[in-house]
N, C-alpha and C positions, 0 to 999 in steps of 0.2 A: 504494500500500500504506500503511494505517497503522501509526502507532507504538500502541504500547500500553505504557503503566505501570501499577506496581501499587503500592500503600501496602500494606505488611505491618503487622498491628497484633495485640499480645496482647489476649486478651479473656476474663476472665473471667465465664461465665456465670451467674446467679440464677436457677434455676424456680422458679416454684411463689409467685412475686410477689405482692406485692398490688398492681402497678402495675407500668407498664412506663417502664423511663426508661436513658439510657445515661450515664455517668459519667467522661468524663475525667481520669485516672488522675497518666499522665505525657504524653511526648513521644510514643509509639506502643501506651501501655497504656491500659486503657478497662475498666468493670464494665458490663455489660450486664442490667437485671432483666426478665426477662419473666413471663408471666401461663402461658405453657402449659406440661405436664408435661414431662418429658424421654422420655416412652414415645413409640415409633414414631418419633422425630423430631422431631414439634412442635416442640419446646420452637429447636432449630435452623434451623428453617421461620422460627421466630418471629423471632428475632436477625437471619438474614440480610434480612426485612422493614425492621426497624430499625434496621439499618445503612446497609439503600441507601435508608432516608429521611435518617438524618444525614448521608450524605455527597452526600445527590441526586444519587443513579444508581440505574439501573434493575437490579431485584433480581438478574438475571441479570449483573453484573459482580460480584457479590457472591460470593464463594467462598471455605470451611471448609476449607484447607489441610489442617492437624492436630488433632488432639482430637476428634473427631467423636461419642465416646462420654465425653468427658472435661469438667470442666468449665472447663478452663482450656485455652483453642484458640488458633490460628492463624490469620487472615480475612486474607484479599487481595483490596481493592477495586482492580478496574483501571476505568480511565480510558480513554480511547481518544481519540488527539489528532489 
C-alpha cells in the first residue's frame, strides 16, 4: 500500500490574464494568473494545469479543495511515495 501526502496551498486566482504565470506569495500562498474565463470552469481547468506543471505531477493529483466558485481557493497536490 502506498502513503500518500498532500501540500495544502492558498491560491489566489487571476482570469481573464494576459499571460499565464504563478507567483509565490508566502510559505503555502501562491497568485495564480491565467488566460481563461471563469465560465463553465475553465478558468479552474486552467490552474489545476499549472499547478501540476509547477509542482511536476500529473494533473490528476491536483485537487480544488474549496472555493470552487470563489477566487481565493484551497488546492491539494498529493504526492504519492
Amino acid at each position: 500500500m502506498k502513503n500518500k501526502e498532500s501540500l495544502y496551498l492558498n491560491v489566489k486566482i487571476h482570469p481573464r490574464s494576459a499571460r499565464q504565470e504563478i507567483t509565490r506569495l508566502d510559505a503555502d500562498s501562491y497568485r495564480v494568473r491565467v488566460k481563461a474565463a471563469p465560465s463553465k470552469g475553465e478558468a479552474n481547468k486552467e490552474l489545476i494545469k499549472i499547478i501540476a506543471v509547477h509542482f511536476d505531477v500529473t494533473a490528476s493529483q491536483v485537487k480544488i479543495i474549496r472555493g470552487h466558485k470563489s477566487r481565493n481557493k484551497v488546492v491539494a497536490v498529493t504526492e504519492v511515495r
